[in-house]
PyMOL Python script that loads the backbone (N, CA, C, O; Angstrom):
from pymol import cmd

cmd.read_pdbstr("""\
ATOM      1  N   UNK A   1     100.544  95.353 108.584  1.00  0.00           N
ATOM      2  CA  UNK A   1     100.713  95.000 107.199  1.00  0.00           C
ATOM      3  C   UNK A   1     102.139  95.344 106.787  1.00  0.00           C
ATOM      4  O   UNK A   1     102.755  96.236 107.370  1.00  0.00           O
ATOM      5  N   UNK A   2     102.545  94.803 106.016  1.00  0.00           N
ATOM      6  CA  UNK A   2     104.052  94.806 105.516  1.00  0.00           C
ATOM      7  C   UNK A   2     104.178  95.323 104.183  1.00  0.00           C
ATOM      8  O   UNK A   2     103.504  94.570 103.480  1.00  0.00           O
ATOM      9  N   UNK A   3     104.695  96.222 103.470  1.00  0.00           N
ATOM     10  CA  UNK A   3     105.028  96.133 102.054  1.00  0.00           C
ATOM     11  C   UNK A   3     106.434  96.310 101.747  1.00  0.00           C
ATOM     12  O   UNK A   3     107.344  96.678 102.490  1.00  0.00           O
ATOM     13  N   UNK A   4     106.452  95.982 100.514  1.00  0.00           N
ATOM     14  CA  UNK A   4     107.771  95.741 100.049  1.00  0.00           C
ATOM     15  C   UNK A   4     108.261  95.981  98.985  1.00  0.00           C
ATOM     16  O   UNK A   4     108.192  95.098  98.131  1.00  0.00           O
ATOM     17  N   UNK A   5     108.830  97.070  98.707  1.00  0.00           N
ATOM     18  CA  UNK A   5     109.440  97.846  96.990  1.00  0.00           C
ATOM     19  C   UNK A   5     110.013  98.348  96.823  1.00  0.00           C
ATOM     20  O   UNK A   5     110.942  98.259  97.626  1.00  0.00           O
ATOM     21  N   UNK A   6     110.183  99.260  95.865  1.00  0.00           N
ATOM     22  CA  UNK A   6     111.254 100.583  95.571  1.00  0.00           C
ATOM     23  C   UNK A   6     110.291 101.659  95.554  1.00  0.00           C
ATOM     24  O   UNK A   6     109.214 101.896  95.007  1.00  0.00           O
ATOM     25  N   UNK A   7     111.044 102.194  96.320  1.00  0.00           N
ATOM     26  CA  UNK A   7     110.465 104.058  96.423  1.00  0.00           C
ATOM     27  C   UNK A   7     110.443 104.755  95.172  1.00  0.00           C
ATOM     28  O   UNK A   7     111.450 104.959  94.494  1.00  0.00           O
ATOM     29  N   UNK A   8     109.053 105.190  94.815  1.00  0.00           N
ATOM     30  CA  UNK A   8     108.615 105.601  93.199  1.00  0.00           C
ATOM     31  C   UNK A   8     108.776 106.905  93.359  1.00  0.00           C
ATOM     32  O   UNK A   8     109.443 107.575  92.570  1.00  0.00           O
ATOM     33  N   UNK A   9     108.148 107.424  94.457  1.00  0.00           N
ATOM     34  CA  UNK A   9     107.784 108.861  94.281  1.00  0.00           C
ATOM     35  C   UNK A   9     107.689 109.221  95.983  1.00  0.00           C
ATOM     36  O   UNK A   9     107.292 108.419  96.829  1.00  0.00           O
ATOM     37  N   UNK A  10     108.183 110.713  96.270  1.00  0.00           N
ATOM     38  CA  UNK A  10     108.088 111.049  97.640  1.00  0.00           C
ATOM     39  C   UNK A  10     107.046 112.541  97.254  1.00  0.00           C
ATOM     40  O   UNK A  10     107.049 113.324  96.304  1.00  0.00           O
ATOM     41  N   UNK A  11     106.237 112.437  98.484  1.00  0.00           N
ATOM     42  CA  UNK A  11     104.738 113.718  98.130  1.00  0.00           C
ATOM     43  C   UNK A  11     105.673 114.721  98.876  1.00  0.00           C
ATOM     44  O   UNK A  11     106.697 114.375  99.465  1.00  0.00           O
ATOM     45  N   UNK A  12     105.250 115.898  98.794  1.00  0.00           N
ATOM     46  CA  UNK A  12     105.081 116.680  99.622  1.00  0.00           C
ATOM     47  C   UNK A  12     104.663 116.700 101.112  1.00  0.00           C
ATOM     48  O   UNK A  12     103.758 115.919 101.407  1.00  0.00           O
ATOM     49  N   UNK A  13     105.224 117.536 102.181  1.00  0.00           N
ATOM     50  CA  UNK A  13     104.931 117.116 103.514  1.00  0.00           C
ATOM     51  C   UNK A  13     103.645 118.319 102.999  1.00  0.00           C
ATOM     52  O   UNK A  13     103.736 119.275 102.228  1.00  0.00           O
ATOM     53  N   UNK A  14     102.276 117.706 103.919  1.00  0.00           N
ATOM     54  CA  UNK A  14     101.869 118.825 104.547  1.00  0.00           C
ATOM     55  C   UNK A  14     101.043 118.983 105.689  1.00  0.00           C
ATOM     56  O   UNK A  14     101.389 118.121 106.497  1.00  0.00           O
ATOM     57  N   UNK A  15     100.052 119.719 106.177  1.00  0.00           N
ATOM     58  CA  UNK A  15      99.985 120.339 107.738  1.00  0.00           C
ATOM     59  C   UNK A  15      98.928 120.874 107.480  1.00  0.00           C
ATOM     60  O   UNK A  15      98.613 121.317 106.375  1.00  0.00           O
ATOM     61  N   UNK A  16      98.110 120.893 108.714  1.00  0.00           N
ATOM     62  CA  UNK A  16      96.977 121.498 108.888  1.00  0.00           C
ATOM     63  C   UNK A  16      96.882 121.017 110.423  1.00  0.00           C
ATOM     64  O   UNK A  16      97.588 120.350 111.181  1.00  0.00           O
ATOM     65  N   UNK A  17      95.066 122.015 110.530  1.00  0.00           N
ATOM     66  CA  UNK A  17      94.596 121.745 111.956  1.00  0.00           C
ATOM     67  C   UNK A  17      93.328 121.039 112.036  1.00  0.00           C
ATOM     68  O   UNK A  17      92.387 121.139 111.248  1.00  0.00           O
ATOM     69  N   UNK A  18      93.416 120.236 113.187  1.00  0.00           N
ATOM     70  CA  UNK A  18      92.237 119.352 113.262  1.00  0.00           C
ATOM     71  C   UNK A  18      91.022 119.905 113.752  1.00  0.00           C
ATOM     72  O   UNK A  18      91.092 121.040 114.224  1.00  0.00           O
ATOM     73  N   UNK A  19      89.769 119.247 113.730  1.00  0.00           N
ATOM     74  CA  UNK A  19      88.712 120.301 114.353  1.00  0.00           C
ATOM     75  C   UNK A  19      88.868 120.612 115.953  1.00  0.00           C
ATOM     76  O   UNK A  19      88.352 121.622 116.431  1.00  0.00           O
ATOM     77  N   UNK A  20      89.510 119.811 116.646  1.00  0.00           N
ATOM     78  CA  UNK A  20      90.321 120.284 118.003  1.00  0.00           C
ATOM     79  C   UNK A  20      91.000 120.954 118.219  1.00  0.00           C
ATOM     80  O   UNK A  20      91.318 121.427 119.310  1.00  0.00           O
ATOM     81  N   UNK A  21      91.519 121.213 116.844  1.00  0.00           N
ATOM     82  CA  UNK A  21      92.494 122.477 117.096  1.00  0.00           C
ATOM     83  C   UNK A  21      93.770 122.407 117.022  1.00  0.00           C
ATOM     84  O   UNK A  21      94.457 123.424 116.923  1.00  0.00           O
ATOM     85  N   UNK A  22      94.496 120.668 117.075  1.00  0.00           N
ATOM     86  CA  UNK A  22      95.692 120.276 117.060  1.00  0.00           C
ATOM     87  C   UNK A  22      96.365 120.364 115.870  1.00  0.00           C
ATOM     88  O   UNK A  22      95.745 120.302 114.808  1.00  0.00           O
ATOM     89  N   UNK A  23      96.972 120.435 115.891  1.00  0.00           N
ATOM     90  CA  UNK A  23      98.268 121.029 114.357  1.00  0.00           C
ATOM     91  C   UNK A  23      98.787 119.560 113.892  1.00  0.00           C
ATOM     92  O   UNK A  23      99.272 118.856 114.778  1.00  0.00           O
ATOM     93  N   UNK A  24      98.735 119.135 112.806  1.00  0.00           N
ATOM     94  CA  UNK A  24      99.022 117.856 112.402  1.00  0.00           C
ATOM     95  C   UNK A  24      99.761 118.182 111.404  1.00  0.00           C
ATOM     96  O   UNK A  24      99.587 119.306 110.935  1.00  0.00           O
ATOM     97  N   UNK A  25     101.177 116.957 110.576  1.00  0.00           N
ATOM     98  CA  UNK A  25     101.913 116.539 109.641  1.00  0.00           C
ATOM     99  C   UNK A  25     101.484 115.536 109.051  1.00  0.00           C
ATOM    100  O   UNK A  25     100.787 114.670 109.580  1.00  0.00           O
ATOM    101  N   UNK A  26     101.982 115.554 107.500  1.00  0.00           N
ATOM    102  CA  UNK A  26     102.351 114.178 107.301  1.00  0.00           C
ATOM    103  C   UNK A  26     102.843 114.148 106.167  1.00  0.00           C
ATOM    104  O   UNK A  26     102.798 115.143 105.443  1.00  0.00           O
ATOM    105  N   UNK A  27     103.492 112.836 105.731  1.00  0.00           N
ATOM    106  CA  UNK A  27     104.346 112.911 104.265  1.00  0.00           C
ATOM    107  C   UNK A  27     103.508 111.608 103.714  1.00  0.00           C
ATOM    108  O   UNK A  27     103.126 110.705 104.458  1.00  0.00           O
ATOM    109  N   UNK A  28     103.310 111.645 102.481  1.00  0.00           N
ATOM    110  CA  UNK A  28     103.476 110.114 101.746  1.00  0.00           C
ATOM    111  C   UNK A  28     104.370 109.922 100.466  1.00  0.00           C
ATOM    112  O   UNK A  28     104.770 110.739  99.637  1.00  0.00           O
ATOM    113  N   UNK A  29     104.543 108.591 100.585  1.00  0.00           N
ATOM    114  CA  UNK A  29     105.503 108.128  99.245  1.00  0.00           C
ATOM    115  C   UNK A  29     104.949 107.068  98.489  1.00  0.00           C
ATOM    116  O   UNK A  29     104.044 106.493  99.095  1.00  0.00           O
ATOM    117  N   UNK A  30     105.204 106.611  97.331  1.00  0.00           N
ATOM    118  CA  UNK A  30     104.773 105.776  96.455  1.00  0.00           C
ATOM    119  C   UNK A  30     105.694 104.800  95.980  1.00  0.00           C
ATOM    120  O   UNK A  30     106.822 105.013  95.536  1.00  0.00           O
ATOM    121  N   UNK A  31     104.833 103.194  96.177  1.00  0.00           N
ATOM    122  CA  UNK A  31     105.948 102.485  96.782  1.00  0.00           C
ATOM    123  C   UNK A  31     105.893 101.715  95.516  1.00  0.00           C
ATOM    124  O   UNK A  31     104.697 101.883  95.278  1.00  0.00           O
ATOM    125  N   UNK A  32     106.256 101.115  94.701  1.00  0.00           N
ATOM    126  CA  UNK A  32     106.175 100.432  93.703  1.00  0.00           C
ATOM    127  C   UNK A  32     106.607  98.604  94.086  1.00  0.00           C
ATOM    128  O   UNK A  32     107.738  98.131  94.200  1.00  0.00           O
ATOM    129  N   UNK A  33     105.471  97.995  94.195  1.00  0.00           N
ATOM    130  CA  UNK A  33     105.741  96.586  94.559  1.00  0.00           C
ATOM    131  C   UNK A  33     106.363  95.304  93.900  1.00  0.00           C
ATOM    132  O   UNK A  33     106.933  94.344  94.420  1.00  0.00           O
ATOM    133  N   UNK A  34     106.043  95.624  92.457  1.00  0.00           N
ATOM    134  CA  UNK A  34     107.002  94.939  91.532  1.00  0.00           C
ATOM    135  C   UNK A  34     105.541  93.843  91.318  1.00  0.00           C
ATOM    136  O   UNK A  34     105.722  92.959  90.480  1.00  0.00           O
ATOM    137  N   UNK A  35     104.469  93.853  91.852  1.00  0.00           N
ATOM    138  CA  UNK A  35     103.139  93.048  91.438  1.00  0.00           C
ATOM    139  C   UNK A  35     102.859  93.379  90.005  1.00  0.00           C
ATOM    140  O   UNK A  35     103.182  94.404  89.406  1.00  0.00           O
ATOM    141  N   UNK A  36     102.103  92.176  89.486  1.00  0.00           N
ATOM    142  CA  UNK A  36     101.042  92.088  88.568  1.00  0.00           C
ATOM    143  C   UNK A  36     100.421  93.499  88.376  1.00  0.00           C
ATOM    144  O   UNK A  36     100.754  94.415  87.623  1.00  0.00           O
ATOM    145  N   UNK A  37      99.080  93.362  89.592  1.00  0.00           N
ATOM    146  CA  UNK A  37      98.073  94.232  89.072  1.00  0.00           C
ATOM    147  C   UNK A  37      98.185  94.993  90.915  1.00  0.00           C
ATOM    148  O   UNK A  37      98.434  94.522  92.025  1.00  0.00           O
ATOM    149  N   UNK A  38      97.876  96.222  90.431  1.00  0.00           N
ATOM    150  CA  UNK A  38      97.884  97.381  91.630  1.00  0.00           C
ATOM    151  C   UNK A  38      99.363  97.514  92.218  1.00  0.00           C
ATOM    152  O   UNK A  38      99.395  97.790  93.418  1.00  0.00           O
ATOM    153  N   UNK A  39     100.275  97.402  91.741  1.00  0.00           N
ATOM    154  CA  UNK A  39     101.503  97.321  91.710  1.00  0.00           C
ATOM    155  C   UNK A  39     102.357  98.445  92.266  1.00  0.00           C
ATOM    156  O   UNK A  39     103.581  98.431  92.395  1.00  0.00           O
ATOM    157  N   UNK A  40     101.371  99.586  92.625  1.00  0.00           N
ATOM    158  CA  UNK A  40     101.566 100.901  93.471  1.00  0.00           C
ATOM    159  C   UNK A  40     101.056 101.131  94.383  1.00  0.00           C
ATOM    160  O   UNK A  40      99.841 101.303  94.291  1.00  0.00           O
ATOM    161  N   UNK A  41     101.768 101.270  95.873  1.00  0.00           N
ATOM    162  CA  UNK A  41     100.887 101.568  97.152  1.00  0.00           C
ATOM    163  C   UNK A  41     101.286 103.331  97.790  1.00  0.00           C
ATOM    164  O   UNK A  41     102.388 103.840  97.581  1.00  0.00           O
ATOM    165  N   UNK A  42     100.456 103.861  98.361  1.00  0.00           N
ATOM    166  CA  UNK A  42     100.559 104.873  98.839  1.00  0.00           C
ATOM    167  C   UNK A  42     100.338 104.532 100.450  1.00  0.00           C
ATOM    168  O   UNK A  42      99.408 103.945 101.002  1.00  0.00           O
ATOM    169  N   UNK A  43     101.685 105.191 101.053  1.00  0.00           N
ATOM    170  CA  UNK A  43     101.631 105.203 102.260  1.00  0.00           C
ATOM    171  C   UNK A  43     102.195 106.562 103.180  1.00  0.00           C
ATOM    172  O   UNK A  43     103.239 107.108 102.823  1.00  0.00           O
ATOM    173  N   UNK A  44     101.549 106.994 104.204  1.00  0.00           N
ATOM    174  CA  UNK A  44     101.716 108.473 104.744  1.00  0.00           C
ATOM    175  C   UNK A  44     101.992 108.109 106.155  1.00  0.00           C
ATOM    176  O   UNK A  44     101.493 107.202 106.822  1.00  0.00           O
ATOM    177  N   UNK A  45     102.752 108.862 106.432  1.00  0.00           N
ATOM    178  CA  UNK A  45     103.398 108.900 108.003  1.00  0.00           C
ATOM    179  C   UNK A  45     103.035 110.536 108.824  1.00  0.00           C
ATOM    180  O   UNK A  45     103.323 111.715 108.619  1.00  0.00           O
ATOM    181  N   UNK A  46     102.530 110.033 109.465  1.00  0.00           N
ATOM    182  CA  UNK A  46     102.286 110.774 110.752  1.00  0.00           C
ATOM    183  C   UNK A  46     103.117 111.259 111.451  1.00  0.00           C
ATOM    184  O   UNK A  46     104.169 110.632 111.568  1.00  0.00           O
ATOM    185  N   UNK A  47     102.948 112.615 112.209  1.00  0.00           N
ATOM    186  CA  UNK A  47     104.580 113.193 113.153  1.00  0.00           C
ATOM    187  C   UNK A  47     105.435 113.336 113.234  1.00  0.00           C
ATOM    188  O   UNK A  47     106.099 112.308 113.103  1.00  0.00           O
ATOM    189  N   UNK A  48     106.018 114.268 113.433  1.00  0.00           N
ATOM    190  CA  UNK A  48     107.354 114.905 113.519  1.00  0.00           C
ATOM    191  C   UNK A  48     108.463 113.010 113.724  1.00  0.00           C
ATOM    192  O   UNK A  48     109.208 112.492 112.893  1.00  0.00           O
ATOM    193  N   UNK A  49     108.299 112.795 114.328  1.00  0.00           N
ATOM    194  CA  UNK A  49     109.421 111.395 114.619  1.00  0.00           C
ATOM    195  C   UNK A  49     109.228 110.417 113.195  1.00  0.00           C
ATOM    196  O   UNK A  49     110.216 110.012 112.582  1.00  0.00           O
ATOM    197  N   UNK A  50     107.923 110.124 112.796  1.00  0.00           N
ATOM    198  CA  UNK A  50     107.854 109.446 111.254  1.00  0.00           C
ATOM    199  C   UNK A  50     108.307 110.406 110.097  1.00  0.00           C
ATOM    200  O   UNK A  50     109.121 110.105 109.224  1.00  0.00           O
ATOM    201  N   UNK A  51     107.736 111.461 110.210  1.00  0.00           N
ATOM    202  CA  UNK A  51     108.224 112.298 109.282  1.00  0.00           C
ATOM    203  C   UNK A  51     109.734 112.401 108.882  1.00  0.00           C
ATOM    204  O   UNK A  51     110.046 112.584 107.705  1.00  0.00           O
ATOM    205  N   UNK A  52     110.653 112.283 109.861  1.00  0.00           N
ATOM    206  CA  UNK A  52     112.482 111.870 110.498  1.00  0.00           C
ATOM    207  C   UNK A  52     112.574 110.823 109.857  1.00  0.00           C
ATOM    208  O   UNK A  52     113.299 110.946 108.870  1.00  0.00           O
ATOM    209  N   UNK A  53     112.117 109.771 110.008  1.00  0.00           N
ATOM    210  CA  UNK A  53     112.063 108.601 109.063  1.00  0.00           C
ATOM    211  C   UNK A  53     111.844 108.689 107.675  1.00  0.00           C
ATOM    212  O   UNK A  53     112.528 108.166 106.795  1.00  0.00           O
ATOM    213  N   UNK A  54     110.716 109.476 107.527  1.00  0.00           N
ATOM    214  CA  UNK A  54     110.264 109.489 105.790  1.00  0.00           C
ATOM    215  C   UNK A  54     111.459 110.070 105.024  1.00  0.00           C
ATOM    216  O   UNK A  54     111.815 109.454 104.020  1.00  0.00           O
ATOM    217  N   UNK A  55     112.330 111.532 105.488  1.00  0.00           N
ATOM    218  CA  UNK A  55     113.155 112.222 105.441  1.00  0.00           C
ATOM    219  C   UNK A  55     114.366 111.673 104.705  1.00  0.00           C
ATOM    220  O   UNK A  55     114.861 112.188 103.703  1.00  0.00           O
ATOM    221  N   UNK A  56     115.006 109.992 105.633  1.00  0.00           N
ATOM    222  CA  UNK A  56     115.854 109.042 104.874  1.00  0.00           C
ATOM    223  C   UNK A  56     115.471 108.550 103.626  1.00  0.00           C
ATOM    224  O   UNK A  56     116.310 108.654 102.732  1.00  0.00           O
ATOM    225  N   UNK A  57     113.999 107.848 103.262  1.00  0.00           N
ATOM    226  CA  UNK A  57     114.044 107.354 102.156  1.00  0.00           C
ATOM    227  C   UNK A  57     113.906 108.304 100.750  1.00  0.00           C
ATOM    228  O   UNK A  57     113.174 109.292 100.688  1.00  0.00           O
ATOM    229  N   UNK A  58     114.441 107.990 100.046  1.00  0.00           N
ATOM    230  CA  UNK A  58     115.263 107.965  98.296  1.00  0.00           C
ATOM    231  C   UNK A  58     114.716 107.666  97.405  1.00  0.00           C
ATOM    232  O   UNK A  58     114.070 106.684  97.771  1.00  0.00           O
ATOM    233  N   UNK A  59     114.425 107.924  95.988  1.00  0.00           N
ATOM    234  CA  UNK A  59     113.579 107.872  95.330  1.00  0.00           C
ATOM    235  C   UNK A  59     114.705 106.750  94.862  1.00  0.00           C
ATOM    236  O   UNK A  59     115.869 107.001  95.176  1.00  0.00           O
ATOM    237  N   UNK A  60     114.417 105.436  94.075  1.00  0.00           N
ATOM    238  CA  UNK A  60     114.511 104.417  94.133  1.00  0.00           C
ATOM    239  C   UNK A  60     115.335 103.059  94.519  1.00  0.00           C
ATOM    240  O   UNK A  60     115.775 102.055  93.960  1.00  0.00           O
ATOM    241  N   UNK A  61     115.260 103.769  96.086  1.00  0.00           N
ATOM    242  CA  UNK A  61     115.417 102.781  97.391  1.00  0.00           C
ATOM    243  C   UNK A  61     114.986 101.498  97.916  1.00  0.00           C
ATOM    244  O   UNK A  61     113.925 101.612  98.530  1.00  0.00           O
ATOM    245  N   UNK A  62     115.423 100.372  97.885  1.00  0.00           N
ATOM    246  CA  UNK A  62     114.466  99.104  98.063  1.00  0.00           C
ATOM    247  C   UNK A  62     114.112  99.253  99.684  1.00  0.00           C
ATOM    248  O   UNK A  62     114.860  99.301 100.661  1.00  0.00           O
ATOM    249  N   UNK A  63     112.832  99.298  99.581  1.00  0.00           N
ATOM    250  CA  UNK A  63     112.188  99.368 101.267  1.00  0.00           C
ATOM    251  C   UNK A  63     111.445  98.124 101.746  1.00  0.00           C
ATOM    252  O   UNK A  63     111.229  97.276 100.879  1.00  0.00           O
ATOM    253  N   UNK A  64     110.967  97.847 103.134  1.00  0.00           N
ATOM    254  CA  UNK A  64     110.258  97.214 104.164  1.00  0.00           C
ATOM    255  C   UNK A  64     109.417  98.472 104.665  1.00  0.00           C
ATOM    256  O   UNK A  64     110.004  99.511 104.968  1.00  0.00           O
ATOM    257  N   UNK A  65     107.919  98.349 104.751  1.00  0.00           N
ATOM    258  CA  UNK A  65     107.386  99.266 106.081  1.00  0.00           C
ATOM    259  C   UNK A  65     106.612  98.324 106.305  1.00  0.00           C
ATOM    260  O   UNK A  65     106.221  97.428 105.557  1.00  0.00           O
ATOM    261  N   UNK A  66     106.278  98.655 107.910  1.00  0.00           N
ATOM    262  CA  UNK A  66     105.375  97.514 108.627  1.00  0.00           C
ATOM    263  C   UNK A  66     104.304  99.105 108.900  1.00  0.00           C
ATOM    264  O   UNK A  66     104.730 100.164 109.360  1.00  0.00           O
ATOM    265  N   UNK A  67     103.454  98.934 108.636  1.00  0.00           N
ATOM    266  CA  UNK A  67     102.154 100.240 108.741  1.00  0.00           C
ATOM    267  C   UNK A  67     100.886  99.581 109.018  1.00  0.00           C
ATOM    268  O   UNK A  67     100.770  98.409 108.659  1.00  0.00           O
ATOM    269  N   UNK A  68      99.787 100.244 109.683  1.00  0.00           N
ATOM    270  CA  UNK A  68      98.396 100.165 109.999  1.00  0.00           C
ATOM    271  C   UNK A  68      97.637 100.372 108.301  1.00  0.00           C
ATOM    272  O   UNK A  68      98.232 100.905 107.364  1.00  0.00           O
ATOM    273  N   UNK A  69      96.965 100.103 108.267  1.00  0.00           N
ATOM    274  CA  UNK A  69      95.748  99.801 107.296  1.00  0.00           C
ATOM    275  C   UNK A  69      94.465 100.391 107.974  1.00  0.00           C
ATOM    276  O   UNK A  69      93.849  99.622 108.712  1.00  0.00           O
ATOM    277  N   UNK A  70      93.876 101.970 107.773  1.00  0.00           N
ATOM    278  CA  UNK A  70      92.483 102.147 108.396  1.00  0.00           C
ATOM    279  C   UNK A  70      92.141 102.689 107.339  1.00  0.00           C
ATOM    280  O   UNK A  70      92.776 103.302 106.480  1.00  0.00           O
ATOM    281  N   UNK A  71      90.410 102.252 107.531  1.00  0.00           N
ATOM    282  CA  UNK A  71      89.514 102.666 106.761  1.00  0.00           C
ATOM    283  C   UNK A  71      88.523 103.598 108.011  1.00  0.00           C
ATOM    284  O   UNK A  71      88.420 103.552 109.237  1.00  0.00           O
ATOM    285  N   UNK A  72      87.855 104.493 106.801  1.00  0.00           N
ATOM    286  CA  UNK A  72      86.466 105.385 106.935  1.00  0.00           C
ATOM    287  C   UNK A  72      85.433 104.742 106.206  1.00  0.00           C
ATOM    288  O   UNK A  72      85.430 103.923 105.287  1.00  0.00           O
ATOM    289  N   UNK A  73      84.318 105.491 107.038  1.00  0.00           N
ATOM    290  CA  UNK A  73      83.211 105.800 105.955  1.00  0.00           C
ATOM    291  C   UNK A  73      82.927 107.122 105.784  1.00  0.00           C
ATOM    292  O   UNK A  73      83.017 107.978 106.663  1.00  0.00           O
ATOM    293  N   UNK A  74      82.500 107.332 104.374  1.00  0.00           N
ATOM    294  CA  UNK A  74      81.963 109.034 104.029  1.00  0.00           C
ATOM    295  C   UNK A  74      80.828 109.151 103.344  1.00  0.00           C
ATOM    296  O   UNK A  74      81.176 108.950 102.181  1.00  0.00           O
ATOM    297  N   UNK A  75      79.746 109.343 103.355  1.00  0.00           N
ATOM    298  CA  UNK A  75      78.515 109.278 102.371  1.00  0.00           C
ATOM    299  C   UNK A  75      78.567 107.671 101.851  1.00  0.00           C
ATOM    300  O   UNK A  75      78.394 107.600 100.634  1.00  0.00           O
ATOM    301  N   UNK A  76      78.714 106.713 102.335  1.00  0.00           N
ATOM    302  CA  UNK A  76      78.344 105.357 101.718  1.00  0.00           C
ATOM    303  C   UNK A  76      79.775 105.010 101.091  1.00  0.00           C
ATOM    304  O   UNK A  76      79.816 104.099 100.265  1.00  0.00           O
ATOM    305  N   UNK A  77      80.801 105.599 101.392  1.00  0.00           N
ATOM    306  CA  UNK A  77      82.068 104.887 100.394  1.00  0.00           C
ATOM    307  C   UNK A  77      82.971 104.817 101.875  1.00  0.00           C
ATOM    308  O   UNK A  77      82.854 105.137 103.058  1.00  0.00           O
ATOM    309  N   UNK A  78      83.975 104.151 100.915  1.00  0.00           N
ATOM    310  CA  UNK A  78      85.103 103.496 102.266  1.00  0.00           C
ATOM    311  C   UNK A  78      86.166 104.220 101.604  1.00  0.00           C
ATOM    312  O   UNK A  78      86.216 104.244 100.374  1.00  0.00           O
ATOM    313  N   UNK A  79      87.018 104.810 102.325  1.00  0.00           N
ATOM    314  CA  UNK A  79      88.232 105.444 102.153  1.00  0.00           C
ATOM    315  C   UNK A  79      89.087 104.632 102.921  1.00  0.00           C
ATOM    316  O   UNK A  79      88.655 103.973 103.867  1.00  0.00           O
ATOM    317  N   UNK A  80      90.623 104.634 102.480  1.00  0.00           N
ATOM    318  CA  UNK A  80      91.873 103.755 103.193  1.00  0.00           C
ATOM    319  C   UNK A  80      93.433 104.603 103.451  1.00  0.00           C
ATOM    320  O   UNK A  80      94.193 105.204 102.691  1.00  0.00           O
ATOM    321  N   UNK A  81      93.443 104.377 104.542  1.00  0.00           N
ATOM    322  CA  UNK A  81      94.931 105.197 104.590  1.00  0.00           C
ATOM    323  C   UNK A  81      95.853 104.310 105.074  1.00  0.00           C
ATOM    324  O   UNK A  81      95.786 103.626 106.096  1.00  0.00           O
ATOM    325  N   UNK A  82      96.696 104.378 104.277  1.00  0.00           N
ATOM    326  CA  UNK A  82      97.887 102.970 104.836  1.00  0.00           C
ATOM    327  C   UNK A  82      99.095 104.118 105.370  1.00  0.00           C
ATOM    328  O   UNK A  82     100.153 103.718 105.856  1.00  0.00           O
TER     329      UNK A  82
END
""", "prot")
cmd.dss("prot")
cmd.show_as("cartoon", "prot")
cmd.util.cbc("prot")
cmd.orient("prot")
C-alpha cells in the first residue's frame, strides 16, 4: 500500500518484550493525506534499520511510504497496523 502526505505528528519510539522473549521497537507518525474524509493515517515501523529511517522524517515533510497493511482478530473485532 502506498500513502502520500505531510508528516503531522511523530509518536514516541517504544520497546518491549514479546512472549518469546524477543525485545522489540517501534516508532509511528501521523501522516496527513490531504483527503476528504479519514484524512489521517497512522503508520509504525519496526527495527532498529526502519526506526533509522523514521529518525529522517520532519514534522511537516511531504512523504511516499510503501508499507504492509495487517489485520488481527481480538474478542470479535479487527484491529489494523499499517
Amino acid at each position: 500500500m502506498e500513502v502520500k502526505g505531510t508528516v503531522k505528528l511523530k509518536l514516541a519510539a517504544e520497546s518491549g518484550v514479546s512472549k518469546s522473549g524477543k525485545e522489540w521497537r517501534k516508532q509511528s507518525i501521523v501522516i496527513d493525506t490531504g483527503g476528504e474524509f479519514n484524512n489521517e493515517v497512522a503508520v509504525s515501523a519496526f527495527g532498529d534499520e526502519k526506526l533509522k529511517q523514521m529518525d529522517k522524517l520532519e514534522i511537516g515533510m511531504d512523504v511516499k511510504i510503501l508499507c504492509n497493511v495487517y489485520s488481527r482478530e481480538y474478542n470479535g473485532r479487527y484491529f489494523h497496523n499499517i
